[in-house]
Each structure stands twice: as C-alpha cells, then as structure tokens.
N, C-alpha and C positions, 0 to 999 in steps of 0.2 A: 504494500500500500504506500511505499514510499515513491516521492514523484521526483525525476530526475533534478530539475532546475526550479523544483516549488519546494525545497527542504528547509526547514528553519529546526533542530532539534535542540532538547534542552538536555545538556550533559551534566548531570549531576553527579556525584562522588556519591557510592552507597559503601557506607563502611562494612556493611556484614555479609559474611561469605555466605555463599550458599552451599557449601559445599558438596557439591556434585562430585562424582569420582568414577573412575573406569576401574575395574579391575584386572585389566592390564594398560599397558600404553602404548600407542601407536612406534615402530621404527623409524628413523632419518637419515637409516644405514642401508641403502640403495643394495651394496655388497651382499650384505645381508639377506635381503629381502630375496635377491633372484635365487637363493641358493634351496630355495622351495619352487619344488614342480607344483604349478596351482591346474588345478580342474577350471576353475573359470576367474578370469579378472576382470574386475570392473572398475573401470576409467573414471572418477571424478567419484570423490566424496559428497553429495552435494542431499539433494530433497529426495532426488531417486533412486540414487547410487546406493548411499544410505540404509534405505530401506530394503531396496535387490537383496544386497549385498548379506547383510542380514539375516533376510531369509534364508539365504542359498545356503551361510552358515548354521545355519541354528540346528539341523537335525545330526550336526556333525558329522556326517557321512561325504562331505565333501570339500576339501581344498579350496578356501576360495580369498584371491589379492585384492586388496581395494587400493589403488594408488590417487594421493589426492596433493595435488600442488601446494596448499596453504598448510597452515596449522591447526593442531588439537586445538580449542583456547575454552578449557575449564574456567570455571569460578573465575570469567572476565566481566566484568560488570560494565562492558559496552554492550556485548552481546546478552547479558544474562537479565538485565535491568530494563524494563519495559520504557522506560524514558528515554534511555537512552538509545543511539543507532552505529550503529559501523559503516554505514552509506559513505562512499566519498573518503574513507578511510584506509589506506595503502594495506594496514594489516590485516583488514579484511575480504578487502574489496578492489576487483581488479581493476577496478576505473574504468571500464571502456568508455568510449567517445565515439561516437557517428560522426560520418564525412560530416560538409558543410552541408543543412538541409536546405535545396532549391526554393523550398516554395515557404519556408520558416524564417524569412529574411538573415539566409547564408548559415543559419545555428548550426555551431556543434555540441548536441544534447546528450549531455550523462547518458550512462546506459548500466547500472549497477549489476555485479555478478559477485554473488560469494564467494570469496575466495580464501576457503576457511573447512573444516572438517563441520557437516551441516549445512554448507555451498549457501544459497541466497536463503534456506530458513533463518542462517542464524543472521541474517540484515534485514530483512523485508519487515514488513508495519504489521504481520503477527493477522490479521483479518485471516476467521476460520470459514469460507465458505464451499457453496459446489454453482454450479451450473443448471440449467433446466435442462429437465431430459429430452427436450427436443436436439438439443445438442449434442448430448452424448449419441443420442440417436441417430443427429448426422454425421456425427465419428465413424461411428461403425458400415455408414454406408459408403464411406470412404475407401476404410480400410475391409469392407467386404468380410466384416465378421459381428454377429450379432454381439458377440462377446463387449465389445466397448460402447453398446447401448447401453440407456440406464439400466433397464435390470438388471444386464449382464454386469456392467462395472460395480453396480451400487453394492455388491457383496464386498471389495474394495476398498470403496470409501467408509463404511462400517468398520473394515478392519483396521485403518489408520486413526481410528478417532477412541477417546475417550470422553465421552462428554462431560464433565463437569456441572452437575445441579447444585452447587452451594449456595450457589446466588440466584435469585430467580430474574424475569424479564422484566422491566418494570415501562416498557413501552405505552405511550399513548396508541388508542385505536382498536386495542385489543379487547375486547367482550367478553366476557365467561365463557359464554358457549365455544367460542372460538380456540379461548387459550385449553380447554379440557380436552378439544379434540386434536389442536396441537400436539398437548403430552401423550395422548395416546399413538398420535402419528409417529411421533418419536421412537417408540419402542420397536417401533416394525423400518423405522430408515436411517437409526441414528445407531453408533456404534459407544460402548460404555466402557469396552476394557483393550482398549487400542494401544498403542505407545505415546501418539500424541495428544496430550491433554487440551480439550478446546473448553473455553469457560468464558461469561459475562464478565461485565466488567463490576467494581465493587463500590464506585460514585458516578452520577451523572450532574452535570454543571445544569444550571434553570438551561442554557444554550438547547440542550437535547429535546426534551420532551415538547418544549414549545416551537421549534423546528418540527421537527416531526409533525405536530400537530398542521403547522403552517403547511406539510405536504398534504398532509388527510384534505384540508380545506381546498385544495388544488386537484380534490380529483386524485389521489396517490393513497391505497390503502398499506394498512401495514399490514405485513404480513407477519405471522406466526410460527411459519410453518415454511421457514426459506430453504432448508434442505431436504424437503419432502419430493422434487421434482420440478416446483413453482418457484423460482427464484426471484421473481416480478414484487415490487410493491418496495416499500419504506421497512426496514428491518434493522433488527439490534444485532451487529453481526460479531458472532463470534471469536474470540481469539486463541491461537495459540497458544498459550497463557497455563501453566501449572501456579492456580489459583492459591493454592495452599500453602507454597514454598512461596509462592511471586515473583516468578519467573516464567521465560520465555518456554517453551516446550520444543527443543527443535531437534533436526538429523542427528546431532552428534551422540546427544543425550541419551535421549529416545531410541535411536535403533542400535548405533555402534556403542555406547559405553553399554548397554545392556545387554548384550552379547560379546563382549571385549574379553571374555572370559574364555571363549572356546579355543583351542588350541591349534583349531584347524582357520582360524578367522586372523588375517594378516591385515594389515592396513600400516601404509607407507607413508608420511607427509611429505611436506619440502619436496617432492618430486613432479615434474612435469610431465605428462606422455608426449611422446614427440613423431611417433609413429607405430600402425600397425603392422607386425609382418605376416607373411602369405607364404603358401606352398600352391602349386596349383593342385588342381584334381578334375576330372571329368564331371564332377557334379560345382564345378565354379571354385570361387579361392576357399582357401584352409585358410582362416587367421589362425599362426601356431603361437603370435605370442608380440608384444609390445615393448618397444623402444621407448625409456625416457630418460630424461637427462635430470640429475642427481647430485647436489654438490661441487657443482664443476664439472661429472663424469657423466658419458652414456651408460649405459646398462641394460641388459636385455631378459624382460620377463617370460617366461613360459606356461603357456596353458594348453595343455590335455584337450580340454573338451570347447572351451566358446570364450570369446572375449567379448565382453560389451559394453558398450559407449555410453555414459551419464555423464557425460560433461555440459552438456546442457548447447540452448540455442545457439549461442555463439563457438562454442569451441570444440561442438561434437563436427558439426560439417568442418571446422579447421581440420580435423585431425583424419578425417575422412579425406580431403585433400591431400594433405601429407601423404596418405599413405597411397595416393595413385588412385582416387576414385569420385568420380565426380567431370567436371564441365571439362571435355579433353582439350578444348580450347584453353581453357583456364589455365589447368595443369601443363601444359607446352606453354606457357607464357613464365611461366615458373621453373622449366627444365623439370619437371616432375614426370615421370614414364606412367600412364595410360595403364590401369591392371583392369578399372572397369569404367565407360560409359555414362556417369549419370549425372546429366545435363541439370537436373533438379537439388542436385546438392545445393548448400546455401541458401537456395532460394525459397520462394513464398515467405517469407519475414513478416512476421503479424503483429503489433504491439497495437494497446490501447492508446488512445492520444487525447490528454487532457486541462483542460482551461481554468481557470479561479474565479473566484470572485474574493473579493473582501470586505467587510463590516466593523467599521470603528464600534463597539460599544457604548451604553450609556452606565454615565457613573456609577460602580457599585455593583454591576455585573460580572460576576469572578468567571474566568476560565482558566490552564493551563497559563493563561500569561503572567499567573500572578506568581509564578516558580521565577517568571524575569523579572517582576515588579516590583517585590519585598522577601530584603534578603534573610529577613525574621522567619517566613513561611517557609522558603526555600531550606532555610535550616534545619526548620521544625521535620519538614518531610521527610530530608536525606537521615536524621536523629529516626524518624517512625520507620523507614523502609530497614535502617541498619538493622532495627530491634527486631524487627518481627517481618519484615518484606509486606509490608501495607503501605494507604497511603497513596498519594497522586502518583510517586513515583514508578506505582505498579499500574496502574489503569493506562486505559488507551482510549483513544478517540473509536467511535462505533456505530455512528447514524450512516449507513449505506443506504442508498435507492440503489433498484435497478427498473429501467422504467421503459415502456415502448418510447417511439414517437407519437402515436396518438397522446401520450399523455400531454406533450405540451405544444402541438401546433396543429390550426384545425384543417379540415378536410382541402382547402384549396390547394394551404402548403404542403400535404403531406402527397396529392397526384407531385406538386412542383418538385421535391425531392424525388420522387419514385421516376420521373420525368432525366433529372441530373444522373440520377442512379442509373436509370435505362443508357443513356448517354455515355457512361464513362465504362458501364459495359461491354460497350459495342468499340470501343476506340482501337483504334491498330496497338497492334502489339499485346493484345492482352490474350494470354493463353488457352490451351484449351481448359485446363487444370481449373485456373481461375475462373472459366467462365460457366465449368459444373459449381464451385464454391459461388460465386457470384447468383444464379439460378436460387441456392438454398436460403441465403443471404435474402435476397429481394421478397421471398413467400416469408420471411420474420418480420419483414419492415413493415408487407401490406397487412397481414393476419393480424401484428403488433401482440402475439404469442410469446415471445422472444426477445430480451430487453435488450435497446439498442444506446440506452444510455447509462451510466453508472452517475451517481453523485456521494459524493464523502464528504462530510461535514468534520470538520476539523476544529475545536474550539480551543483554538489560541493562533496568533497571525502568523503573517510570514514575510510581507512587504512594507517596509518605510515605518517602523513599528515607532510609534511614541512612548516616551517611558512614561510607566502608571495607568496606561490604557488598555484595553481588554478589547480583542477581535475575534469572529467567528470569519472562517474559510472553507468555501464549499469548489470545489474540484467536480466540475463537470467532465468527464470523458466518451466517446464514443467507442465502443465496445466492438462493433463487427465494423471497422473500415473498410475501404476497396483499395485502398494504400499497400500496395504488395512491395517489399524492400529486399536485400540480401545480404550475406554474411560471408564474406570468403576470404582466403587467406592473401594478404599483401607480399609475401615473397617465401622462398622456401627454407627458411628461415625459421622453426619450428617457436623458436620463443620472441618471434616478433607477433602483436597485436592482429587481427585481420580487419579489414576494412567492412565496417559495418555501415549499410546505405540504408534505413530504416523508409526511405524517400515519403517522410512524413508531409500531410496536405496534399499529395501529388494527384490527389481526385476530386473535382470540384464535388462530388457527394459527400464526404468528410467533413470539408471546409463549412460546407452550408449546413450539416447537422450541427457541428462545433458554434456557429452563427448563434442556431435554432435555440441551444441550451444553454449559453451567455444569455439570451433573454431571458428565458426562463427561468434562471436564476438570480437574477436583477428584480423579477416578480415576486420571487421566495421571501426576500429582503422586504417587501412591499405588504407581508402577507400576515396579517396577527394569527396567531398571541408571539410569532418569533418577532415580527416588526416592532413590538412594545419595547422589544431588548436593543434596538438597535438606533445610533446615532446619526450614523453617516455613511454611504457606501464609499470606500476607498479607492478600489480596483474593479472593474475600470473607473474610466474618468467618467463621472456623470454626465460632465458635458459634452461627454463624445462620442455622440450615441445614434452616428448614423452608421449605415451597416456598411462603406466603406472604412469608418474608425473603430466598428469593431471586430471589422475582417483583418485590419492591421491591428489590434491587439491579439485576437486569436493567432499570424503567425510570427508576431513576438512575443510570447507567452504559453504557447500551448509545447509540453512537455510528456513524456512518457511513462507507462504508469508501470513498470519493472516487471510486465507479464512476455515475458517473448517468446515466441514459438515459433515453427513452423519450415526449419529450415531442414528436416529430413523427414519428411511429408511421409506418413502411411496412407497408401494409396496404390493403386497398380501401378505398375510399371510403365507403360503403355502412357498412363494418365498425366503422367510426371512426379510417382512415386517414389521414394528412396527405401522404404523398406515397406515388409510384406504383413500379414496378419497376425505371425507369429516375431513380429520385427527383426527379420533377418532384413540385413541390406540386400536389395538384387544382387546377382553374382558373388555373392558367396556363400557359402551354407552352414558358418558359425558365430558370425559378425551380428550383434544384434546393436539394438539402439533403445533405451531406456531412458528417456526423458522429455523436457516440453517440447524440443526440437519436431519430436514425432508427431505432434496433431496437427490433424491437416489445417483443420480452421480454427480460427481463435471462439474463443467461450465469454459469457460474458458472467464472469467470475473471479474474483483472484484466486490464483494458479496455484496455489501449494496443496493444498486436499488432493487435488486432481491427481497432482504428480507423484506425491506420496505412494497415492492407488495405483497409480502406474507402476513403479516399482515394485507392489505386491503383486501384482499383477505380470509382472515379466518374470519375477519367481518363480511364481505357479509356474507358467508358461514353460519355463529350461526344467523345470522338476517334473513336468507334466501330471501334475494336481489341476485339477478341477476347484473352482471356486464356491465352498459350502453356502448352504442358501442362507445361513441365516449371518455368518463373515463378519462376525466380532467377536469369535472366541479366539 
C-alpha cells in the first residue's frame, strides 16, 4: 500500500524487542551452501518464495535451497514496527527506478522491491486483502486451468491467513443482519490457523468513520464481507499485523523462521542468482542448476529435480534473460545465445497508477500527524509500543474502497470512457494477448461487476505539511489500466538494474478515469459528516480546476501503487504466454515461475494474499497434492 512518490513515513524509535527468532540461521557462505545436492531451489526469498519454499520443506523428505540477495533482519524495528517503513531504504529495498515516463511529464517513479528475506512483505503498507472472483476467474481462463478460479484458489488463500478476531469491525454502514451473516461467511472463506496473521486495527481517528460515512452518502456501501468473493464497496481492510505481539506478520517470520529448523531447508542470503543453467533433452531444457554471485565469487548450485523462479516482476524475467530465454532480438543485442524463443518475456507490465488529494484539517482534529506535531505524544507512544507493542505506533491507516465506474460518473461519461476504451483498443501495435485481456477488461467496466477504482484514505499528510496541522489523504488509483509497460534486462551484466518502462498514462483510457476520480474525490471533501472535519483542500489547487489543470496535475502526481505483475504471463504459448498451467516456462520441463510476475492480468486488490497462495499453491503443484477443500488446516 505504499505509493512510490506519495510517501511521507513516521520513523519512530521502539525501544522493545520483539523478539522473534529462527531456530537456525540462514548461511552467507556461498562455498558452503553449493556443497549440498538440492532437489529443488528457489530463486528469491521474497512473498512467494517464502512460502514455496517452505512447503516443499516441511515434510522433510526433500532437499530444498532458497537463495535470496538481501538479508535475515530479525527484531528490526523498521520492518517489524507498523509505523515504521523500509521503502526507499538501501537495506531493504532495491530502489528501482522506471525510465523517464513519456506521458508523466518525463518522471522517473520509485518502483519499491524487497530486498530482504520476506522480499516486498517485509516493506509494503501491510493491507490484508483478495480480489473478486470474477478475477481469479479470468486467471484461470488465461492460464487454461480451473484451478486459479476462485474456488479452485480460495483453498489457498484460507491456507495463508490466520484471521485474527480480537478486535472487532467497528465500521459505519454495517446492520446487524449484515455483520451476523458476515461472520458466518467467514467461516466457510476465511482461513484461522495460516502463518500469516491478518487483524483490524486497534484505534480509529473521528477521520475514519465519518469518511466512510461521506462514501455511504455517495452511493458506496460498505461492505462486510470483502473476502467472501465481493471485493466492491467501502471496507475496513485488513492487515498483516500479528495483533498480539504488534507487529508486522510477514515471509520471513511466518514461513522461513518456522521451518528454519529442518535440516533439509537451506536458505543463502547476501547472494544474487545471476543465471540459470540447462542441459538439453528431447523433451526441451533441463534446468540442472543456478549461477550466483556471492561475496565477490560465482558459485554454482545444483538441483536434482526443478528450479524455480520467485524473484518477482522485475527480476524473474531479468534472470530468464540471462539465462538465454526470452525476446531473441533482445538477447542478440546483449551477446546472450538464444536457448528458447519467448518474445513475451518482460512484457505485459501491469501496475496500478494512483493520484491524491489532500485536506488541511480543522483545529483539534487528531490524526497520525500528531506523532509530527507534539513531541510529548510522540514520546508517550514510542514509551507504550516499547512496553507492551500498543499504541498509534502499531495501527495502520484502513478505509479502502474498491468501486466500479458507475459509482462516480453518470451514464453519458461512462458510453464516453467505454468510447476512449474502444479506441485505445483498436490502436496499432496492441497485441493479440492484450487484446483477449482488453475484451475481459471492457465487460468489468460496462457490467461495473468488477472494481475499477481503489481509494485509500490515509489520515495524516504528505505534501507542504504545516506544523500543528492535521491532514487526511485519499489516493485514488485505477486498478485495470490499458497501460501495458516492460521489464528487461539493460546489459548482460547480471548485477546491473534492468530497465523498467512501466509506460505509465500511455492510454488516453487511464488518463481520463485518473480525470474521473480526482473529481470524485474533490466531492468526498465536499461530503458530511467527513466535510464537518475539514478546513481546506490543499492538493490540488482549488483554483485549478479545469480538466486541462487537472490532466496536468494527474501527470505530475500520479504515482505507483507497488503491485507489479505480469511480466511472465500464464497463458499459452501461442497467446504470448511464458509459462504453462503447471508454471513451467515453455521449453523447458523443470523451470517453473512462482510469483506476481505470472498473472496474466492485474486484480484489483493489493497483491500479497494472492501471492502468498501462489506459492502454496506451486507447492502442491511440484509435490502433486491436491488442494483440501476446506485449506486452512
């Protein structure tokens, strides 16, 4: 949930450990590490990796390397302290950076990647959600297996979660009748003894509920029941969050220190992979095993049975590259030898792209800004989180919408978008791939089934901040662009960066929804009982409110919302797939890919739940286990 160029965090100092612990600890000794034959290794510690990897260990019966470039970082109270972030942070975080965007007046926009044992769980804004199953449901007709439908995944996302009831919902809009048949829903889609702990938050600022309400009055219901399939409406969305302790709940914790104990479960840090290596065979390559560089040293790992890729959207296609597979043009511009064909590597790049508003407060409105405002409070907190992990320092901001376009523009403009939409479908150059996703894409916008906008309410500022003053920020983004970008490697050069072109705005459909929901969100402000809280709108300029000044704030302002996917598409072959239903890559028949990289189309959800299930999910799959129906024990 964190937004590349919209970040303002508050670093606070929490004196008391948490004391987390592994019992073992990861090696740094490269030497070391290869001197084990492994049954299977997996590339990148990260959301998916993590949890694979994990599995694959846990019945001990199988040899399995996790190699992950960053570090363990226990009881770090950047990662572990809910206030605090590792975004933008070297030790954690690999920085990337997008070319200059064309149509963004020339930006080059953050692009956050964990780079850390835990990958982007242990930096992301912690929000616990899923997707509606219409979505998952066009996953699977992608990838041509019912299994990544909802029913078929939802055993998955059950298995990933722990729910946490200690605190209840205390949301506006919610009924009796509603919330009781909520909790009932709960028990038949919600998972209670997972690894990840997902829990409410434990304060809400006046900002929440009267927001929230101002949505209800707009036409926006809440909803109850946002993981039941229905992800539409105004919702208190969950966090990653081990409510107990007050802390973060994420990969490292969660999957690897809790299996850190097997004998047969290796995990490498400080290491980079830098390529796969192949044998040939009559049935396509043999991956037998993975190059990475180590201390200043190469070093070459070995696997038995499969290798697979969790490095995630940006640096699983890198390393697919490297290793001779992907756009043979590409690869010949690099002196990289051709092993297989697939022109779709990198490509399809999906991110959400999102806009602000901002709201000076009126006196005496407390939100998160008052940890910058008075260094008496700020003390008081860092003194209550040391002692007991309570306290503002543990809560998170949590008013999500996810909303169609009917909700905020009426029928003339919603033909006029579907109008621009038709248009930017039909333009040269746009694939066949994109123009099946495009097709799915367009019956979500008309039906308005299928949420095409996100808004995050954030109560504390982020621009031109006054001291003493209290702001609320709402982050409008567009969730299904037509914006298709790429990720591939700048030279062959394994530990150089790759050139990420996210070619954000690059469709006048995007540009004009991003229009649509800066209005909309100007009305929010406009809208009681939230309007009673508010003083002044800050961002944009009030007085610049024709839709050429706010099509030039939209592409100086509008930013990324750290979901990326898409850059080794499950899909056929044929379509512009990079791997198959069981995520082997085409042409080879032990290469698999385990992470956001692999959905074909972006969801309109933030990505961690998903990806987690992914990973369980790719376990089953190499273990050839069947998914139990009921997928949270």
């Amino acid at each position: 949930m964190a937004r590349s160029s919209l970040r303002a965090v508050v670093f606070l100092a929490a004196c008391g450990a948490v004391r987390a612990g592994c019992a073992d600890y990861p090696t740094t000794d490269g030497s070391k590490f290869v001197q084990t034959e492994f049954d299977y290794l997996v590339i990148g510690a990260g959301t998916a990796g993590t949890a694979l990897s994990a599995r694959l260990a846990e019945d001990g019966t199988s040899t399995v390397g996790l190699i992950e470039a960053g570090l363990l970082h226990l009881n770090d109270e950047i990662i572990d302290v809910p206030a605090n972030s590792g975004v933008g942070n070297a030790t954690y975080d690999w920085n990337f950076v997008s070319t200059p965007q064309e149509h963004a007046n020339g930006r080059s926009l953050g692009l956050p990647r964990g780079k850390v044992v835990g990958g982007s769980s242990a930096i992301n804004g912690m929000a616990w959600g899923r997707a509606s199953a219409a979505e998952y449901d066009a996953w699977a007709e992608f990838a041509q297996d019912p299994s990544y439908g909802w029913a078929g995944f939802l055993p998955y996302l059950r298995k990933v979660e722990n729910l946490n009831h200690t605190l209840s919902n205390p949301y506006p809009g919610i009924s009796a009748e509603e919330a009781a048949h909520a909790a009932e829903t709960e028990k038949r889609v919600c998972g209670f003894s997972g690894p990840i702990t997902a829990s409410y938050n434990a304060h809400y600022f006046d900002t929440v509920p009267t927001y929230v309400e101002a949505l209800n009055n707009q036409g926006i219901p809440t909803n109850a029941e946002p993981l039941s399939g229905n992800a539409t409406g105004v919702f208190n969305t969950l966090a990653s969050l081990d409510r107990t302790a007050g802390v973060r709940s994420y990969g490292a914790t969660a999957y690897y220190c809790a299996n850190s104990d097997k004998p047969n479960f290796h995990l490498l840090v400080g290491a980079q992979a830098t390529k796969v290596l192949f044998t040939n065979s009559s049935a396509g390559l043999v991956a037998t095993g993975v190059e990475f560089a180590s201390g200043g040293q190469r070093f070459v790992a070995k696997a038995r049975k499969e290798v697979i890729l969790s490095a995630g959207t940006v640096q699983t296609p890198q390393l697919l590259e490297l290793s001779g597979i992907g756009n043979q043009t590409i690869l010949s511009a690099h002196n990289i030898t051709t092993l297989v064909d697939l022109p779709q590597v990198g490509e399809n790049f999906q991110e959400h792209l999102y806009v602000l508003i901002q709201w000076q407060l009126k006196d005496g409105v407390e939100t998160f800004d008052i940890l910058r405002n008075n260094k008496t409070v700020a003390a008081e907190q860092a003194a209550q989180y040391a002692k007991n992990h309570t306290g503002l320092l543990a809560d998170t901001n949590n008013a999500v919408a996810f909303i169609p376009v009917q909700s905020f523009v009426n029928d003339t403009r919603l033909q006029t978008l579907l109008d621009t939409f038709d248009a930017d479908a039909a333009a040269d150059g746009v694939s066949d791939f994109e123009k099946a996703q495009f097709k799915v894409q367009r019956e979500w916008i008309a039906d308005g089934n299928v949420a095409a906008v996100e808004l995050i309410q954030w109560s504390k500022g982020l621009l031109n901040l006054e001291n003493g003053a209290s702001y609320v920020v709402v982050l409008g983004g567009i969730l299904h662009p037509l914006s298709r970008g790429s990720s591939h490697i700048s030279s062959s050069d394994p530990l150089a960066a790759p050139t990420i072109d996210p070619k954000f705005l690059s469709r006048d459909f995007d540009t004009q929804v991003l229009l649509d929901v800066l209005k909309f969100l100007q009305k929010i402000g406009k809208t009681a009982p939230f309007s009673d809280l508010v003083a002044a709108q800050t961002n944009p300029d009030p007085n610049a409110q024709s839709d050429e000044e706010l099509l030039a704030y939209v592409r100086a302002g509008a930013a990324g919302g750290d979901h990326l996917i898409g850059t080794a598409a499950q899909a056929p072959r044929e379509q512009g797939g990079v791997v198959d239903a069981e995520l082997k890559v085409y042409g080879t028949t032990n290469l698999r890919v385990a992470d956001a990289s692999i959905l074909p189309i972006q969801l309109a959800a933030h990505t961690q739940a998903t990806i987690y299930a992914l990973g369980e999910k790719a376990a089953d799959l190499i273990k050839g286990v069947k998914a139990a129906s009921r997928g949270h024990h």
